[in-house]
Structures are given as structure tokens and as C-alpha cells.
C-alpha positions in Angstrom: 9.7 11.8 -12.7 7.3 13.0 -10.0 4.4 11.4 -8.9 1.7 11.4 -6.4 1.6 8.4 -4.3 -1.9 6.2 -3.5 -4.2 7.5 -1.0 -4.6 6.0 2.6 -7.7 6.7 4.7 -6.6 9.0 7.1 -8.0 9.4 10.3 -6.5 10.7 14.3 -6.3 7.2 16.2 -5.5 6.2 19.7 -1.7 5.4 19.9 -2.2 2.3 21.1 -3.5 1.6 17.8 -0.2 2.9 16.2 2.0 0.2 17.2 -0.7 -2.9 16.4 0.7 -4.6 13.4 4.2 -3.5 13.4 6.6 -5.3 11.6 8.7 -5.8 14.6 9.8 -4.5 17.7 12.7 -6.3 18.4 15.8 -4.4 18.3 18.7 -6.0 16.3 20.6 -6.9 19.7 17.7 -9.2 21.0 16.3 -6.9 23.6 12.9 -6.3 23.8 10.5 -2.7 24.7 8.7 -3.1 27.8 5.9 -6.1 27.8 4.0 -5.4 30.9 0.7 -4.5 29.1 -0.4 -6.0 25.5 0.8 -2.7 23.6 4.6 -2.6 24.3 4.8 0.9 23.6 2.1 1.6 26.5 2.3 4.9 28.5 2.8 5.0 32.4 2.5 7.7 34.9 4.2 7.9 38.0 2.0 7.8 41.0 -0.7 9.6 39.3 -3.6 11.5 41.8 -1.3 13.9 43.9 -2.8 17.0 44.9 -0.6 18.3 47.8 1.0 22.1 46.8 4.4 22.5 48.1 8.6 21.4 47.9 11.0 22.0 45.1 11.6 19.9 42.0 15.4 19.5 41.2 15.5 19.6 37.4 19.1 17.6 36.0 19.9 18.7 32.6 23.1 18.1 30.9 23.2 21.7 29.0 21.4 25.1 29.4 18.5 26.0 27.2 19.0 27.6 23.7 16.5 30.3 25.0 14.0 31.0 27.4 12.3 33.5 25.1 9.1 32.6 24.2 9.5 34.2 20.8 13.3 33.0 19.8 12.4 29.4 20.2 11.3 26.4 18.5 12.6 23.7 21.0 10.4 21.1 23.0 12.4 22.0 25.8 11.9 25.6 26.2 8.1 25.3 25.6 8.3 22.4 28.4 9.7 25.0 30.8 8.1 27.5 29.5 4.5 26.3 30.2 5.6 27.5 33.8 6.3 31.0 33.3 4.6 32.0 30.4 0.9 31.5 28.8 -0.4 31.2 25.8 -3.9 31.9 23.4 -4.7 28.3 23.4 -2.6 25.1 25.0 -1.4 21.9 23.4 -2.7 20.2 26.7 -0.6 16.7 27.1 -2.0 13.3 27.8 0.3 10.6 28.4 0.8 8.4 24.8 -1.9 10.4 22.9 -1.7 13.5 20.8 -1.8 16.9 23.3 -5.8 18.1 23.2 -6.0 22.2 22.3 -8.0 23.7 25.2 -8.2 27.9 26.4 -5.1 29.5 27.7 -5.2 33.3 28.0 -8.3 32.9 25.7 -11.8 31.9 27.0 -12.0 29.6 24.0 -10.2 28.2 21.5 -11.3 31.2 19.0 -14.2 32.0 16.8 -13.5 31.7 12.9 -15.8 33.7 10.5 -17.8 33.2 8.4 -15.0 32.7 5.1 -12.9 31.6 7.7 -10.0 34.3 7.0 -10.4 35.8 10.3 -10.2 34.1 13.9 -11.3 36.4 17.0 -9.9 35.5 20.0 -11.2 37.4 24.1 -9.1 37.5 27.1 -10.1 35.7 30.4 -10.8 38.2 33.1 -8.1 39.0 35.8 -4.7 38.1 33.3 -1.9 40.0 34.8 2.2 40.0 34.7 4.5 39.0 37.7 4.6 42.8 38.1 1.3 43.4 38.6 0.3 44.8 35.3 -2.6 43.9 33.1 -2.5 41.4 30.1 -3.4 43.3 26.7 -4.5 42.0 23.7 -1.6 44.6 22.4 1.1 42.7 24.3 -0.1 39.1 22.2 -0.1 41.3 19.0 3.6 42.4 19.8 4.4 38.9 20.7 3.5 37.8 17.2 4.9 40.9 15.8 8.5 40.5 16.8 8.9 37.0 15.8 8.5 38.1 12.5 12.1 39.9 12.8 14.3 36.6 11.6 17.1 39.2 11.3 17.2 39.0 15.5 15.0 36.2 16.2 16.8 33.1 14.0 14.5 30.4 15.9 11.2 32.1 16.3 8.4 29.4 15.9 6.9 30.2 11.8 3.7 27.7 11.8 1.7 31.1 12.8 3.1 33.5 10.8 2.5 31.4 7.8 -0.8 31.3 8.0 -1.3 35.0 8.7 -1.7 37.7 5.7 2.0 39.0 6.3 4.0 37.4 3.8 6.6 40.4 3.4 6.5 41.7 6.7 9.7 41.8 8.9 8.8 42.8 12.4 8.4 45.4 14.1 12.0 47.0 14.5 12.0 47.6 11.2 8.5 47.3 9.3 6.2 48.8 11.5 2.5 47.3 12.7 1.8 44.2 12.1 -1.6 45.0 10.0 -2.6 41.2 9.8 -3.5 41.2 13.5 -6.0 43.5 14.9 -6.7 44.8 18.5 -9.8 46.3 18.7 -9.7 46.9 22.6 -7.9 45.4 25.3 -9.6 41.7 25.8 -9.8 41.3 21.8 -7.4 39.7 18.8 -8.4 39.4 15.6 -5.8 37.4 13.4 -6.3 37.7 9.5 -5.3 34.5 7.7 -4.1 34.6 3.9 -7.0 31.4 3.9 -8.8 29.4 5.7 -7.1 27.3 8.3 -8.9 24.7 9.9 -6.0 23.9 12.5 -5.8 27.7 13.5 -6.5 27.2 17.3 -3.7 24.9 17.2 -1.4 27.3 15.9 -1.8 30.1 18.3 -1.2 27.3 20.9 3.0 28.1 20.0 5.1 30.6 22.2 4.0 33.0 18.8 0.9 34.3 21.1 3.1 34.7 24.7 2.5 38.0 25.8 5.5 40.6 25.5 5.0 44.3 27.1 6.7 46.1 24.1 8.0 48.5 27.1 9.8 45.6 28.6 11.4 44.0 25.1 15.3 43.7 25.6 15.3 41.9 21.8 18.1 39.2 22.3 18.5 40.0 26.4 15.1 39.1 27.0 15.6 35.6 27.2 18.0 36.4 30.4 14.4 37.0 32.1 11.2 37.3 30.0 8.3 38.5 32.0 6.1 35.7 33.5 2.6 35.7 33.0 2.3 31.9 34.1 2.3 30.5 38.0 6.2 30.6 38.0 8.8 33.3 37.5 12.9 33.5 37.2 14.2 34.2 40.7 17.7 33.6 39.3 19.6 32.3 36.2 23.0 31.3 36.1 23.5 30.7 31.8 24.7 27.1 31.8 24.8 26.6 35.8 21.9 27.0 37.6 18.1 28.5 36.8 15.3 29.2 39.5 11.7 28.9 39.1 9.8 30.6 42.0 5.9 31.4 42.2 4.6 34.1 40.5 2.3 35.9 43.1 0.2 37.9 40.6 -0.7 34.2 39.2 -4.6 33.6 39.3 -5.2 30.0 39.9 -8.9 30.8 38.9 -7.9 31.7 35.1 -6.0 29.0 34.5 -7.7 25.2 34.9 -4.8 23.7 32.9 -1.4 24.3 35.1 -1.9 22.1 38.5 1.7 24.5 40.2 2.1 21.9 42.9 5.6 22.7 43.8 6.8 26.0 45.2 9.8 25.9 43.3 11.6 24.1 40.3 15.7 24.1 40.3 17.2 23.6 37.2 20.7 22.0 37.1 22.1 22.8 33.4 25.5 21.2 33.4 25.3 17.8 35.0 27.0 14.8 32.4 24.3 12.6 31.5 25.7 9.3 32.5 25.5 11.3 36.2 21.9 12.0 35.7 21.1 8.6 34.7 22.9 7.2 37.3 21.4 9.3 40.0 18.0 8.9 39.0 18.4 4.9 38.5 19.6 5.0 42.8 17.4 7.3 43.5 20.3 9.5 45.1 17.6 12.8 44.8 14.1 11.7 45.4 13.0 14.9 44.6 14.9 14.9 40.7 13.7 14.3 37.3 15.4 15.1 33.9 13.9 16.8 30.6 17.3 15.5 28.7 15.9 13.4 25.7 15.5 9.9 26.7 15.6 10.6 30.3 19.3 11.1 29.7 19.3 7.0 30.0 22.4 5.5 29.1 22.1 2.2 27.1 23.7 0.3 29.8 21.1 1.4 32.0 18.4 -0.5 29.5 18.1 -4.0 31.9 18.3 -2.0 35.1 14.7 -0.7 33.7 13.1 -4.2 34.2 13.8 -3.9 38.2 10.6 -3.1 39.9 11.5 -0.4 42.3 12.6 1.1 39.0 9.9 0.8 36.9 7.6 1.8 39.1 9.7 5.2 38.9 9.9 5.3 35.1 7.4 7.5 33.0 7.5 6.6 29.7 5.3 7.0 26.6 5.5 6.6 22.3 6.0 10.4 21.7 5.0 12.1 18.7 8.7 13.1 18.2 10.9 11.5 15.4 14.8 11.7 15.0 15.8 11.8 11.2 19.5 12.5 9.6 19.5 16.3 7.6 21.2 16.1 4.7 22.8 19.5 3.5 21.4 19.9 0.6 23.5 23.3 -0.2 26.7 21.0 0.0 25.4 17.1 -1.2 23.2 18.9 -4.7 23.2 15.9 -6.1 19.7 13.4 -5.1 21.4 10.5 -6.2 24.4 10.7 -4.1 22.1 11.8 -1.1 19.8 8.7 -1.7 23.0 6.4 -1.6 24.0 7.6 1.3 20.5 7.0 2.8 20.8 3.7 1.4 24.2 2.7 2.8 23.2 3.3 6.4 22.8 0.6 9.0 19.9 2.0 10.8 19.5 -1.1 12.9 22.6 -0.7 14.0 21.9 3.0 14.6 19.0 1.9 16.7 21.1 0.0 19.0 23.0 2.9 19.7 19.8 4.8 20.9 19.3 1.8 23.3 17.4 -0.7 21.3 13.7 -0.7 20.5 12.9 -0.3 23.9 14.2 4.0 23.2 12.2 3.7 20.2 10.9 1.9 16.6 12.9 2.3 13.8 10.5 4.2 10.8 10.9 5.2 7.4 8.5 8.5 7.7 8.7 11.9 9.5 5.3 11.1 9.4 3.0 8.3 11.8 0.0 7.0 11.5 -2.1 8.7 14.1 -1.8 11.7 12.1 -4.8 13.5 10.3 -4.2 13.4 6.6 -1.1 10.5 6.9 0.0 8.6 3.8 2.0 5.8 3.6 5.4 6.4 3.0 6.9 5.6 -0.8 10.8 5.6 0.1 13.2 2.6 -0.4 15.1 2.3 2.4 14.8 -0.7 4.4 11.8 -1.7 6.7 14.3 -3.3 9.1 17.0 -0.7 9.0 19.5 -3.0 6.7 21.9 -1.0 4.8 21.3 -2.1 0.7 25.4 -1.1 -0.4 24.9 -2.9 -3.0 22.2 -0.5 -4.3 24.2 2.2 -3.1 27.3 1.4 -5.4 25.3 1.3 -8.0 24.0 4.5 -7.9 27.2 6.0 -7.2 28.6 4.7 -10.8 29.6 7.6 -12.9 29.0 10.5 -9.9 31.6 12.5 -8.7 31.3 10.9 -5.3 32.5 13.6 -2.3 36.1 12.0 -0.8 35.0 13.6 2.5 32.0 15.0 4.4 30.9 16.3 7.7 28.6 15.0 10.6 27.7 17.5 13.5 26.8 16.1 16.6 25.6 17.5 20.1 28.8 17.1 22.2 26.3 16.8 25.3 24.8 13.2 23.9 26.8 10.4 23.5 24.4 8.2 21.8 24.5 11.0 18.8 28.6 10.6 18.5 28.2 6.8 18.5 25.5 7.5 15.6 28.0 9.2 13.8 30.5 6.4 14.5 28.5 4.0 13.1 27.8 6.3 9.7 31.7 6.5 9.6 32.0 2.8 9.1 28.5 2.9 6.6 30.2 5.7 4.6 34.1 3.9 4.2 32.0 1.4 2.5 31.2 3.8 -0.6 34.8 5.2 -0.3 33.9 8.3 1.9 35.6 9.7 4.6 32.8 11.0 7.6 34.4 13.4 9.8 32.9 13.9 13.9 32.4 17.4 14.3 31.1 17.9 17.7 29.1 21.4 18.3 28.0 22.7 21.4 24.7 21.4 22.7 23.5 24.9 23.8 24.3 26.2 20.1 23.4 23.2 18.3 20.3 24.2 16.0 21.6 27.7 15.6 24.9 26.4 14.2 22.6 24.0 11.7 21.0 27.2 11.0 24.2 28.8 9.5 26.1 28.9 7.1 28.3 26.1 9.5 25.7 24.0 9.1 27.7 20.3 8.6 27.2 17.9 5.4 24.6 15.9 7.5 23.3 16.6 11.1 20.7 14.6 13.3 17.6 16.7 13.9 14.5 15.5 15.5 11.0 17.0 15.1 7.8 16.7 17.4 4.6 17.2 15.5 4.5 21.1 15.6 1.8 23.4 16.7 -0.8 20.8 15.7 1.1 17.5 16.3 -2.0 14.9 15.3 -1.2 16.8 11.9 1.0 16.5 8.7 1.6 20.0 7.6 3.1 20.8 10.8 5.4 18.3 10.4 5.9 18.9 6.5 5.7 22.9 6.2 8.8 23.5 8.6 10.6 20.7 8.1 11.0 20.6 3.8 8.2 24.0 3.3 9.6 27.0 1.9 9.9 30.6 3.3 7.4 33.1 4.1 7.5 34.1 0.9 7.9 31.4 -1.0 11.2 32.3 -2.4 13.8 30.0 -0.2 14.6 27.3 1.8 11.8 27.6 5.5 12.9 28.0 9.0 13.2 24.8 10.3 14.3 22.8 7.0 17.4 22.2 8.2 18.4 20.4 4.8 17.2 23.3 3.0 15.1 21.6 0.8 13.8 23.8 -2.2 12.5 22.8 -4.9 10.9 25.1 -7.9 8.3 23.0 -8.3 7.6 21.3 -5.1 8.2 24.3 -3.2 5.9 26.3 -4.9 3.0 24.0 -4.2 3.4 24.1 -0.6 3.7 27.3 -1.3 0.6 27.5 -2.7 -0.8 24.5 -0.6 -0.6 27.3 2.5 -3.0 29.3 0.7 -5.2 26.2 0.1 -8.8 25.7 1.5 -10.0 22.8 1.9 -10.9 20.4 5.6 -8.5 19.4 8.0 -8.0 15.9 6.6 -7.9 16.6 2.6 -5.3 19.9 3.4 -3.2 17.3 5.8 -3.5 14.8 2.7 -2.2 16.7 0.5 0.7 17.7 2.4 1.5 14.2 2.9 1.7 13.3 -0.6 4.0 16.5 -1.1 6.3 15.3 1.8 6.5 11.8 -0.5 7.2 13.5 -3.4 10.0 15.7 -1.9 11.4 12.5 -0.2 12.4 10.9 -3.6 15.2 13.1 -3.7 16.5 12.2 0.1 16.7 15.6 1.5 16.3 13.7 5.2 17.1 10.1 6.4 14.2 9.2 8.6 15.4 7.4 11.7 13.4 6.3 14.9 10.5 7.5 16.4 11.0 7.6 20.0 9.8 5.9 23.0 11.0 7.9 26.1 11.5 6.3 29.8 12.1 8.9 32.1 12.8 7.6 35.6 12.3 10.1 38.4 13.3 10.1 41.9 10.8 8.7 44.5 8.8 11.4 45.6 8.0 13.0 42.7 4.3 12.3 41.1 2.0 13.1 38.3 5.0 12.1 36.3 4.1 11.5 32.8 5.7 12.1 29.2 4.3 14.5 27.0 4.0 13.3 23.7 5.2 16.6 22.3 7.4 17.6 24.7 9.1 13.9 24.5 10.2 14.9 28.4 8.2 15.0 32.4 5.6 17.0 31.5 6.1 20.1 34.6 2.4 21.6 34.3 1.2 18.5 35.9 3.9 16.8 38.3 3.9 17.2 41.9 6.6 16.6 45.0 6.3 15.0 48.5 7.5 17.4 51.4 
């Protein structure tokens, strides 16, 4: 039986608040999260207050991007690099351990709403231009939005905007025409036409949706081998899975743009380095001029004590992100809610939390979903507040089931923290009588392969907040929300979550109006509901350290990017 779960008072609160009261952040190995300040989960910048322009940054990665187009992408690392070459309406603008602040981008403001609130107007700054030269249009944001609507050639085009917007059948613009639901009354205006009001609209417009795209210059699935730049940075070169290069874009006007401080002259990404050679060579400092966006900093969790030297630490950015990992269940291939909750229940997520480097790479949590959220609830599932597996409680609801002899768990062969996760389900799983097989998928093709119809009995997934990350629907609506139209599993629901009921009042809920925090309620209570029938396993929320070499500053971690945050760092020459 459904139910709605109690109300909490919900309200956006400092994250230093977050972690006050915790139940306990000591990891199950004895080691301890950082304890220089009173909040262990504080945020530190790497020598903050540099101004000088100039040098190179030498980005390590262990794989390439999934995409550098704006609109094929829904990963925190591609809007992290993106920030460089390409602008948006509005900007999620980071701030180290706190939810990112929407502020003007390409817009003067963060938009006017109308009266009803069904439209939002938006005016270009003065002086916008390409790398080329050429003018900024409002047309070129409408055909931005446009083409993410074509899921048939963009399978990872952001969705938070295009749900809102009063274009529930179309299908982009290769096939279907104008996109009627937003207007361009001249060059320097956008109107967008919501299906209702949305309170959290500026936010939304704040995703790679509103980059601009010259339709004249759209190479559909090419265009990610060099979209044009309308940020300080363009693509001098790009090696796929070897080598990218950032240089300055000399059409860039420093005057429109108060938010991107472009300190260095140049940013060299390295896409193929292992990640036990990135940690290492940011731990000696072997480039002083190299920082990582790999998740966690790429730290091993061997390298955990070497983060208590102080040379190091001085060199280590680090922050509570917003960004939670959780376990997909396939719900296509595990139908059953009983045999998924078992499996939840079986899992040793303490032990899984050793494996992403104690608590110190983050707090075990039983939610998608944190406190410093607009609109949070408190979380209604059983699983254990310490990460204990409950077997016993597992069995039992295995009795009578016909209980799957094997099943699947995908895994980024680029991370070797996410293998040793699935090692230690293997060992959960023999318990009930199941056999886990390791499928490892390439890390450059890993969400598109969860995506498909290869998509493995369970895969790890994390999530970042969305276009509004201080909110719940943007955490809810892609994650478990169903499709544009209602009809099927959403974009980013991995697990492919649908329910007739449930769905349809999300469904519905998008067409909802209401404040910010009574809409953001209400999609937490759905989320419970929904999460009775274990369509995800809710993991750790992350703390990231991110050591960087020793002439690199302004480092800090963005709380939605969970990686250095490159509008704001700078380089010694």
C-alpha cells in the first residue's frame, strides 16, 4: 500500500549545517574525515586571491569526455569544461561547500516571468559574439533548445528544460520543425512558454539546453569534435581519448562576462592517464601546474593517510558536494520490488564505503536526497543507518520468489574503486544464493551503454543536484520521473522506474503550481513513495579532496561539478 510520508520543514541551509548531528562519521575501518575545523566535512580552497592572467593548466583525466556538446550531455564533467568554451542564459555559479548561486550569463538577468508565470523573457547582453567573429542571436539559444529535443540523435541531452516547456510531443528540429514553445521576437530576445508556472525556471536555463548553436554550423553527432565557443576558451586541438586543447577565444569580451575569471592562457587536457598515476603525481607534486576533474581527485585509497601531511593538505581542495552515488537497479530485468528490496537489504554498504576510501571520500546516506535541499523530506526506507547488511531480512523476503540464479553488475573499467564495489556485492549476493557477474564497460561509453538496451541488472550511477541543485525535483524528475510525455520510463532514470500511478503524478506534478518549497515537497514525498519498491540503492554522498600541484590557485570544489572548479582557478608562470 502507498502512502505519503510525514512532513519535515524544509528550508535551503548552509552545509555546514548538513553534517551537524550526523549519526557518525567514522568509517567502519577506524579512519576518520578531516578534523581541522569543527565541521569535518568543511570546504578548503587552494591559495585563494590570485589575480595574475597567464600559463597553462595540465588537466590529468583517466578517460576522454562522453561529449563536448553542449546539447548531447548530462555529465558534471562536460559542463565543468564546458563553462570554458561555451555560455549559457543564466550560470549555476559555484561556491566552495554550498549550493552554486544562479547569476546572468548571456542574459542581463536571471529573466522576467509574467504575470501567470507561463512565460519567462529573457535579453541578450550587448557585445556576445562566437570565436568567429559572428554575433550571438537569440535564434541560435532557440536552436540550442530545439535540437535537444531530437532524443533519436541526442540520447544524453539534458531534459530538466524541456520539461517544463509547452512541447510535450515535439521531437526536434530535424524532423518536427520550430520549436513553437520558444519565441524570438528579435535578436536580443527569448521568450520560453512553460506548460505552468515554474518557480525554479532561471535555474533551469542555467543547463547546456540554452548554449548557443549557429543552426549553419550544426554537424548533429560531429559537433562535439569542435562545438563553436562562445566562452573565453576555444578547441585548438582534440585528440578523442589522447589529448584536448583549450586556447583563448579572442572574440571573448571580458566586459560581458563578470563570472569566468580566464586566468590561464591555456588548459591541456590529458584523457588517458591510469588513475593510480594521477594520484600519485599530484600527491609528489611531480607537475606543479596539474590538477584532475576524475571523481574523487582520482585519489586512491592508499593515498587516504598521505592526506594528513601538511605540504599536502595545504594542496588539497575539497568540499561536501551536492553529488550522491546510488546502485540502479534494472527494473526491466529485476520486475519483482520484493526481490529488488532484498537485494538492497543484503548489501554491506559500510563495507562499500571502505572501498570509496572511508568516510573521509564521503557519508554513507539512505536518500538521493540531503537536507539542504528546498522542499526535503526525510527519507522512509529500511535499509540500515550504518550501512549493515539485514540478510536475515533479506531471506525472508526471498521465501517463495523465484530468486534470479545470476545477474549482472556494470562497472567503469577506468575506476577501480567501482570494481571493488562490485566485488564486495559479489560476496553480499552469494549470501542469498546469487551469482553477480563483473561486467566492466568502457568509461567513455559508460552512461550511454546504461542507456541501452545493454544496460546491466544493476549499475552505480551518481547524480549531482540538476539544474537547480538546492532542489528536489531536479533530483527526483530525472532520476525516477517519466518521459516528456508521460508515457515511459525519463531520460536519466537509469532503473527505468515507471509506475502507472506514481508516474502519472509526477507527471502531473510537472504541470503543478504551487511555490518553490510546497512543489519541491511534494516531489519529495513522491521520491519516498517510489522508493518502497527499491528501484535505486542509495549509497554515499561524496566528499571530494582534490590535491593539485603547487602552483595552481583559486582551487576549490564545485559542489555540482564534484571536481576543481576551472572558471575560477589560476596558475603561477
Amino acid at each position: 500500500m502507498r502512502h505519503r510520508s510525514p512532513l519535515l520543514a524544509a528550508a535551503t541551509v548552509a552545509l555546514a549545517l548538513v553534517v551537524t548531528g550526523c549519526t557518525s562519521t567514522a568509517a567502519p575501518n577506524g579512519q576518520n574525515p578531516p578534523s581541522s575545523s569543527n565541521d569535518p566535512y568543511a570546504a578548503h580552497i587552494v591559495q585563494p586571491g590570485f589575480e595574475e592572467p597567464g600559463g597553462n593548466v595540465n588537466v590529468l583525466m583517466s578517460s576522454d569526455f562522453m561529449t563536448l556538446d553542449p546539447g548531447n550531455s548530462n555529465y558534471v564533467q562536460t559542463a565543468n569544461v564546458g563553462q570554458l568554451y561555451y555560455r549559457t542564459l543564466t550560470m549555476a555559479k559555484e561556491t566552495a561547500g554550498q549550493p552554486p548561486t544562479i547569476v546572468a550569463d548571456l542574459a542581463t538577468d536571471t529573466g522576467t516571468a509574467s504575470e501567470d508565470g507561463l512565460t519567462w523573457t529573457f535579453t541578450l547582453k550587448d557585445g556576445l559574439t562566437y570565436e568567429d567573429g559572428t554575433p550571438i542571436t537569440s535564434a541560435d539559444i532557440k536552436y540550442g533548445v530545439a535540437r535537444t529535443f531530437a532524443r533519436d540523435v541526442y540520447t544524453q541531452a539534458p531534459q530538466e528544460l524541456n520539461s517544463a516547456l509547452d512541447a510535450d510531443t515535439y521531437k526536434g528540429p530535424y524532423s518536427d520543425g520550430e520549436l513553437t514553445a520558444v519565441e524570438t521576437p528579435d535578436d536580443k530576445t527569448i521568450v520560453f512558454h512553460l506548460k505552468q508556472p515554474n518557480p525554479d525556471f532561471a535555474s533551469l536555463v542555467s543547463r547546456s539546453n540554452t548554449a548557443p548553436v549557429p543552426e549553419a554550423k550544426d554537424t548533429k553527432l560531429d559537433y562535439t569534435s569542435h562545438p563553436m565557443s562562445s566562452g573565453p576558451y576555444m578547441i585548438d586541438s582534440y585528440d578523442r581519448g589522447r589529448e584536448l586543447k583549450l586556447v583563448r577565444n579572442p572574440h571573448w569580451d571580458a566586459a560581458t562576462d563578470e563570472n569566468r575569471t580566464a586566468l590561464p592562457d591555456t588548459f591541456t587536457f590529458s584523457l588517458s592517464t591510469a588513475q593510480a598515476t594521477i594520484s600519485q603525481q599530484l600527491i609528489s607534486d611531480a607537475d606543479p601546474t596539474a590538477i584532475t576533474l576524475d571523481s574523487n581527485g582520482a585519489l586512491q585509497a592508499s593515498d587516504t593517510a598521505r592526506l594528513t601531511d601538511t605540504a599536502i593538505a595545504d594542496r588539497t581542495a575539497s568540499g561536501l558536494l551536492g553529488c550522491t552515488d546510488v546502485l540502479n537497479f534494472n527494473t526491466e530485468t529485476i520486475t519483482d520490488p520484493e526481490i529488488r528490496h532484498a537485494l538492497a537489504l543484503a548489501m554491506d554498504r559500510a563495507a562499500i564505503q571502505v572501498q570509496y576510501g572511508g568516510a573521509r571520500f564521503g557519508k554513507l546516506t539512505n536518500s538521493y536526497l540531503n537536507d539542504a535541499q528546498v522542499g526535503y523530506v526525510e527519507e522512509t526506507t529500511d535499509l540500515d543507518i550504518d550501512g549493515a547488511p539485514q540478510l536475515d531480512a533479506a531471506k525472508k523476503l526471498l521465501e517463495g520468489k523465484d530468486v534470479p540464479a545470476t545477474l549482472t553488475y556494470g562497472y567503469s573499467n577506468a575506476i577501480d574503486r567501482y570494481k571493488n564495489l562490485g566485488t564486495v556485492l559479489q560476496q553480499n549476493l552469494k549470501e542469498l544464493g546469487i551469482d553477480l557477474q563483473l561486467v566492466p564497460i568502457p568509461a567513455a561509453n559508460y552512461y550511454t551503454v546504461l542507456a541501452s538496451d545493454e544496460m546491466p541488472d544493476i549499475a552505480r550511477a551518481g547524480w549531482c543536484g540538476g539544474a537547480a541543485s538546492g532542489s528536489t525535483r531536479t533530483t527526483v524528475d530525472p532520476n525516477i520521473g517519466p518521459s516528456l510525455d508521460g508515457t515511459t520510463f525519463g531520460f536519466s532514470n537509469i532503473s527505468r522506474f515507471y509506475d502507472d500511478e506514481l508516474s502519472a503524478e509526477m507527471y502531473e506534478l510537472r504541470n503543478t503550481n504551487g511555490t518553490s518549497e510546497e512543489l519541491n515537497t511534494q516531489w519529495a514525498e513522491l521520491y519516498n513513495e517510489a522508493m518502497e519498491s527499491y528501484p535505486i540503492v542509495p549509497l554515499i554522498r561524496t566528499f571530494t579532496n582534490s590535491v593539485v600541484g603547487s602552483k595552481i590557485h583559486n582551487a576549490q570544489v564545485g559542489y555540482f561539478f564534484g571536481s576543481i572548479d576551472l572558471s575560477t582557478i589560476g596558475v603561477e608562470q
